[in-house]
N, C-alpha and C positions, 0 to 999 in steps of 0.2 A: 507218449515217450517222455521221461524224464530230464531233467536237464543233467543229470549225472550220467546218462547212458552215450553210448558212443555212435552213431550212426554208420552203418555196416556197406548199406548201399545207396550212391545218387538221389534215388528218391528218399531215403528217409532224411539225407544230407539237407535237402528239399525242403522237407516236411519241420526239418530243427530249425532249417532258415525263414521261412514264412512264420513260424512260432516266434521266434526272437524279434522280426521285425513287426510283429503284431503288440511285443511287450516295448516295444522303442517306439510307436505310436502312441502307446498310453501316455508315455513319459512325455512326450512330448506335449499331449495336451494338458498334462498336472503340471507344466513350468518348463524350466531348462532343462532340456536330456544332457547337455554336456556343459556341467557348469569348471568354471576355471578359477575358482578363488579358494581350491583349497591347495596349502602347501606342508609339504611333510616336512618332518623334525629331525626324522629317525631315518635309519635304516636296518633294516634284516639282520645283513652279516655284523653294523654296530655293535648294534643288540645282542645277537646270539656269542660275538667274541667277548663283550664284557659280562653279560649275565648269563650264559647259560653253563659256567663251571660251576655255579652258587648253588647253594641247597634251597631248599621251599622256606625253610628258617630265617635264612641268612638276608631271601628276597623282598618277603612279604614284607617288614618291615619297615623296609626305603620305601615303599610307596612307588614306583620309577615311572611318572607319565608317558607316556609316547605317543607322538602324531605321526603315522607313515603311511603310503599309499603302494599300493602294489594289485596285479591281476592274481583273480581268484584260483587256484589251479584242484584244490580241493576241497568237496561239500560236504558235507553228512547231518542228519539229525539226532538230537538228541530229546527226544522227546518234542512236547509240543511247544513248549517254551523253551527252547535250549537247542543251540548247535555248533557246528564246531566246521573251522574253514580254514583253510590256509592260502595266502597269499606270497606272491614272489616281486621282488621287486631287482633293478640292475647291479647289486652289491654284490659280494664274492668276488672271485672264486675260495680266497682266505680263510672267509666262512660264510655260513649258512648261507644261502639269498632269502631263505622263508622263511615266515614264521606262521605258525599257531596261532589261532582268532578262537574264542569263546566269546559265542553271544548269547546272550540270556534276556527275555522279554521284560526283566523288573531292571537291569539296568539299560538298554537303548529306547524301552516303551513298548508298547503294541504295535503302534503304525511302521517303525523301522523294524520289526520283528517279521510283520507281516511282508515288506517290501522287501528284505534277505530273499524270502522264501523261492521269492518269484526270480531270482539273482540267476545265473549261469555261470557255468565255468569260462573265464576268462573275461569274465568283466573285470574293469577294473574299478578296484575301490578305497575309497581313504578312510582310514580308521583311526579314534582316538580311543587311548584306556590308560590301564596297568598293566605293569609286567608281575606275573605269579606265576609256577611249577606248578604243573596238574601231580596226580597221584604215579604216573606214569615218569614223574621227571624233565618231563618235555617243558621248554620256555614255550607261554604262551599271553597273549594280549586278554585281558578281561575285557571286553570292547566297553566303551560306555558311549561312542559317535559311529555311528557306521551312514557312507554316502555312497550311492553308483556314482563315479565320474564321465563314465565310457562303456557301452554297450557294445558288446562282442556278438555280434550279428551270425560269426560263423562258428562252429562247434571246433574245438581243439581236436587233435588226434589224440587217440587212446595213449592215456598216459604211462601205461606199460609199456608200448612199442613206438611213441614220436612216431615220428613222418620214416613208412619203413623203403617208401622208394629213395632212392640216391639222387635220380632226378629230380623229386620234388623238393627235395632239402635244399638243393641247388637254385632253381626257380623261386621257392618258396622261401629263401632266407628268415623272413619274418618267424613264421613259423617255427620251423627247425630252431631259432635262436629262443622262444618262447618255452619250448620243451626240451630241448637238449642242453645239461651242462659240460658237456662233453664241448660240444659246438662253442657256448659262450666263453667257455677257458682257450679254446684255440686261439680266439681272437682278442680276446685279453693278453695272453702270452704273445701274441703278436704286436701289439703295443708298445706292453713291456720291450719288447726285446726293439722298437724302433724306436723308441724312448731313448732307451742305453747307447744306440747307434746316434743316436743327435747330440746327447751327453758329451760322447766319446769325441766326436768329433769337432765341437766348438770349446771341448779341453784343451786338445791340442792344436786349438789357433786355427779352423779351420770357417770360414764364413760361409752359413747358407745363403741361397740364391734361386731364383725362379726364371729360368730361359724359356724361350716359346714353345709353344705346341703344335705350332701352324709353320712350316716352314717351305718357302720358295723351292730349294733344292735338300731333297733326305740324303744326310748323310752322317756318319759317326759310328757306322756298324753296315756290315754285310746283309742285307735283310729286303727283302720286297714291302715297299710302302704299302699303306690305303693312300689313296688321290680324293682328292675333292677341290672344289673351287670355289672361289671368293667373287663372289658378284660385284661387288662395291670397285674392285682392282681390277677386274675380270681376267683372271691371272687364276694359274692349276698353281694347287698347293698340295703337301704330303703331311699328312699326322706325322709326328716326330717317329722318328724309331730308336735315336739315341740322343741325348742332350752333348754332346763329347762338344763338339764344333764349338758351340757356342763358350759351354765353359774355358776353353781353352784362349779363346778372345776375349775374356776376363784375365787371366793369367798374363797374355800382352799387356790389357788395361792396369798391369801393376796389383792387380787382386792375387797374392801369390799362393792362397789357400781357399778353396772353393769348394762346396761340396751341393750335389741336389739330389734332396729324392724325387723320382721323378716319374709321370708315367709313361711309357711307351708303347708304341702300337704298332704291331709286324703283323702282313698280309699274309701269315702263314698259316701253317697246318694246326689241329687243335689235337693232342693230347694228353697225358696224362700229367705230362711237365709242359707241355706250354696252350699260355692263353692268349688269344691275339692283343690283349689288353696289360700289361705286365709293368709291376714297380720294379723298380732301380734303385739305387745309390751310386752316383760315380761322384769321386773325390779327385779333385789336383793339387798338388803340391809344387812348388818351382823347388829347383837346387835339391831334387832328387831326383834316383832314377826306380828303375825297375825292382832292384834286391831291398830298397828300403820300402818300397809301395808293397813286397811280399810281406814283411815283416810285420807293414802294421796293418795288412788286410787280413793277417791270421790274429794282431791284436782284437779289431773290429769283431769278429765273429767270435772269438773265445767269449770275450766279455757280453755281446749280445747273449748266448747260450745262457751264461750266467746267470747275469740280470734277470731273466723270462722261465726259465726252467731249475736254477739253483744250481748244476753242477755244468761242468764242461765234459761231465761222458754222459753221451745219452745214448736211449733207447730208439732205434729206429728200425721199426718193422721186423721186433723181434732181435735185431741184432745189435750189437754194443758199436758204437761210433764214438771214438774217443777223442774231443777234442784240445784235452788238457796236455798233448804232447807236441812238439817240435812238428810243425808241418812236413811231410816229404816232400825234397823235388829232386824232378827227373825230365833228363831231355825227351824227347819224342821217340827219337829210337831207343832210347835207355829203356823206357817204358816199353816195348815192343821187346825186348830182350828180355823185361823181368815177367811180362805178364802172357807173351807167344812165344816161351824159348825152342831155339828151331833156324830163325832165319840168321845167316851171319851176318856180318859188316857189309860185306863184299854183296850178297843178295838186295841187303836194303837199300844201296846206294846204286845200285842197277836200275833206271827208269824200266827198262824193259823190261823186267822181271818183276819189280812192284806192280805194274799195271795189269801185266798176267796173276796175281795173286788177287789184286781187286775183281779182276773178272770172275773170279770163283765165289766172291761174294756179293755179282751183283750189280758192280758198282761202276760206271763206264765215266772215266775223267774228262774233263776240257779238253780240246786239243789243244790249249795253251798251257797245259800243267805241264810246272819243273818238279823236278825230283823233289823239292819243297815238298810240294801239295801231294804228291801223290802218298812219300811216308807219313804224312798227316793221316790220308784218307784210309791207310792202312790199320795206323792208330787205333782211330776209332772204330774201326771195323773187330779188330783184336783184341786192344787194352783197355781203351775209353771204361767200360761199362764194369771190368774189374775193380778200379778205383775208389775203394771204399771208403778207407781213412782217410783223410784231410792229406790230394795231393797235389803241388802246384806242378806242374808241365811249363815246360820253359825250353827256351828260344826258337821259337816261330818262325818258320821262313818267309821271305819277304814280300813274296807275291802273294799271299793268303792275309798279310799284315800291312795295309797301304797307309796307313797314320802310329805305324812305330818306328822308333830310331832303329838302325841299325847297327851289329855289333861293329864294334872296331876294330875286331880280331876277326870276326869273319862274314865277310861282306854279303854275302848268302841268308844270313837269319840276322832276326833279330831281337831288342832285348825288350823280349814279350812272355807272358808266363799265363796264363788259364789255369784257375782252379777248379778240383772234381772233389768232389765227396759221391760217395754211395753210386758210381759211375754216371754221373752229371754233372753238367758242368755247373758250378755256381758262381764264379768270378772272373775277370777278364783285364787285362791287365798291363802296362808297358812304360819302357820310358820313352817320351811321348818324343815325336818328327818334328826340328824345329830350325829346320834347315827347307827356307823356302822353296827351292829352284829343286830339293830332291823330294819337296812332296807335290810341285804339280807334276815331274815327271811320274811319283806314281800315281795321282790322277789321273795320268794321260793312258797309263798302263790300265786302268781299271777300265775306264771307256774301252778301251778297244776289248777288253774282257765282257763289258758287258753288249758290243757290237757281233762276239762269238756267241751270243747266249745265255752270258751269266744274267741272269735276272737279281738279283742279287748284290753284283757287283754295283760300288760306287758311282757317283756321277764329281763331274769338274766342279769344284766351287771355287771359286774366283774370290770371291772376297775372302773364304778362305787364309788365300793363298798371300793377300792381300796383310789381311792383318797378320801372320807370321814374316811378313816383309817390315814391319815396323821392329821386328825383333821380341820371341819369348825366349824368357831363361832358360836352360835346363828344366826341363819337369818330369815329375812321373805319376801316371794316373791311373785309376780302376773302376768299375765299373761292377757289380756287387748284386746280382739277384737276388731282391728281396725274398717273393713270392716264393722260391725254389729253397734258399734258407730259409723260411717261416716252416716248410713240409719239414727238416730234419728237425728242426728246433721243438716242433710239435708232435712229430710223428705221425704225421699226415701221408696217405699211399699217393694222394692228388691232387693237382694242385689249384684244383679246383674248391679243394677241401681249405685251405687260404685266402683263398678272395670272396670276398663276402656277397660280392653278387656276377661270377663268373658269368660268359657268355655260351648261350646253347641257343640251337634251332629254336625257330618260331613253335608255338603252340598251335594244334589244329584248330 
């Protein structure tokens, strides 16, 4: 079998790998199989954005040296002294990642002519030359140094079809990032656009921060921990599920602008939108509240879009998402009016009537839900999943909300808003509880929620409750799904298709 050929079945898989590791024997006893003193000059998309608008005329004459290293992705011969190879190296997506290699035996010698030959795809290698235009127009390197650095033990997938299982691109991140530019612009664009997001935010006065991961008592969001324990303390601890708590005990500490991104871990379900492993952004601000925390959570993400993809209307799964206009908002039942017209005032605000409409979809409440919770559960049962252009939902009822303020006008909800795109939620939101004695009361409400069942519900944190006794300002905070924004931002169906090494089942 050739090393240009593709291995079809397990065994010929086999048969590439015992051949490869039989050519990294050799190497080994002729010297260093993996030497590390060479360093590149150049790179690809350099290269290809400043020279390759130029004509063969224009080129030839500068002489352009270049030193770069990159994996070999394509072979061919050109006779017997002559061949032709292209390498890819991490540049782009702007331009090119590869370029063109021309080797010929009068300039690198015999002995490197003959050591190409025995080369594979996916080795990696460093080359020095000229930049010159073949007949064809294509930039390509005259080589005059050519070195293995790294031996590619295992054959690449066909370069027509990448890695065509789903699973394996996922598993296989390496891989998948090797052959697909599809894949590497994702995560580029995903940079980008978390770039713009740290810009944006220590623009406007905002200080990053690193709160823990490990914490005594989980709390800062509705969500079932992972548990583990600390042998040294011999004390149960909980993977974070929200950073909120802690930032917010900076905001007492006089830090009146905070922001982290963060990772979080929820013992939940796995699919298409969620991973149990998930980035964040939550920001606080003191001497604000909820309608300003809307205002510049839709600034945040217009500008991220931006920055990572160039316009604020993008394409998502075929359909136009348009984020260059005025966000909508809408209360709960507004939204159940605009998007399940049908029920009136008088049905929505009937407990006993909303939970006979849940039952038709399903859905059996706490027996501690108020009329709160249950036109929520309706929501999203109805409207949630309508939601396509950029809409905040606003004023949350209180018992679904145990760390936001309450309105002052109506003591029932409060001043809380959730953002949806594409019918998911992407951001979370309010002006924050800072009134101590009404939030261990709802502390205390949440225990007995999670004494009914709620697996879910809060736990009492005492210090907490502790450091909001020292006194925080007014604030208003949010809470910002990366992962979830990185799939519109990209056009990603999964969001699995975002994180670079998602979590799946063990391998058999």
């Amino acid at each position: 079998m050739s090393n240009e050929q593709i291995p079809e079945t397990a065994a010929e898989e086999l048969s590439v790998f015992a051949e490869r590791r039989a050519k990294l024997a050799a190497l080994r006893e002729a010297g260093n199989a993996y030497p590390n003193d060479f360093k590149p000059k150049n790179s690809c998309a350099d290269l290809q954005e400043k020279y390759a608008g130029m004509t063969r005329e224009d080129l030839e004459p500068l002489e352009v040296q270049v030193t770069l290293g990159g994996r070999m992705m394509l072979k061919r011969e050109a006779g017997k002294k002559a061949a032709f190879a292209t390498i890819q190296d991490a540049s782009g997506p702007k331009a090119d990642g590869r370029i063109q290699l021309y080797i010929t035996q009068d300039k690198t010698g015999e002995a490197a002519m003959e050591a190409f030959r025995s080369y594979d795809l996916g080795d990696i290698l460093g080359v020095s030359g000229v930049l010159f235009k073949t007949k064809t127009d294509e930039l390509t390197i005259k080589v005059t140094e050519l070195r293995l650095l790294a031996k590619s033990l295992r054959p690449l997938p066909d370069k027509f079809h990448g890695l065509a299982n789903q699973e394996t691109k996922y598993r296989q991140r390496y891989v998948d990032l090797i052959m697909s530019e599809e894949t590497r612009r994702t995560f580029k664009a995903r940079t980008a656009a978390m770039s713009s997001m740290r810009r944006f935010m220590e623009d406007n006065g905002f200080m990053e921060v690193e709160t823990p991961m490990l914490h005594a008592i989980p709390g800062g969001a509705a969500a079932k921990p992972f548990i583990t324990h600390h042998n040294a303390l011999d004390m149960q601890m909980f993977l974070r599920i929200a950073p909120e708590l802690y930032l917010k005990r900076l905001v007492v500490g006089g830090f009146e602008r905070v922001f982290e991104v963060n990772r979080n871990f929820r013992n939940e379900g796995v699919s298409p939108r969620h991973n149990p492993e998930f980035t964040m952004m939550e920001f606080y601000a003191a001497y604000t509240d909820y309608q300003w925390i809307m205002d510049f959570t839709e600034q945040i993400i217009r500008k991220a879009a931006i920055d990572a993809h160039g316009t604020a209307t993008l394409t998502y799964q075929e359909r136009e998402l348009d984020l260059s206009k005025p966000f909508e908002r809408l209360t709960i039942v507004g939204a159940i009016h605009k998007y399940a017209p049908g029920y009136t005032d008088e049905q929505l605000n009937d407990a006993a009537f909303v939970t006979k409409e849940l039952a038709k979809f399903g859905v059996k409440p706490f027996a501690t839900s108020g009329l709160g919770a249950l036109q929520l559960a309706l929501f999203e049962e109805t409207a949630e999943a309508q939601l396509w252009n950029p809409t905040f939902i606003i004023d949350y009822p209180v018992e679904v909300s145990p760390l936001a303020r309450a309105s002052d006008k109506h003591a029932d909800i409060t001043e809380r808003f959730e953002l949806f795109m594409t019918g998911r939620e992407i951001a979370n939101g309010f002006s924050e509880l800072n009134d101590p004695e009404d939030q261990a009361a709802r502390f205390k409400a949440q225990m007995l929620a999670k004494e009914a069942g709620d697996e879910e519900a809060m736990y009492y944190d005492a210090d907490y409750i502790r450091a909001l006794e020292y006194g925080m300002p007014p604030t208003g905070g949010c809470g910002i799904g990366i992962d979830r924004l990185m799939m519109l931002i990209t056009d990603s169906p999964n969001i699995r298709d975002v994180i670079l090494f998602p979590h799946l089942r063990r391998e058999d």
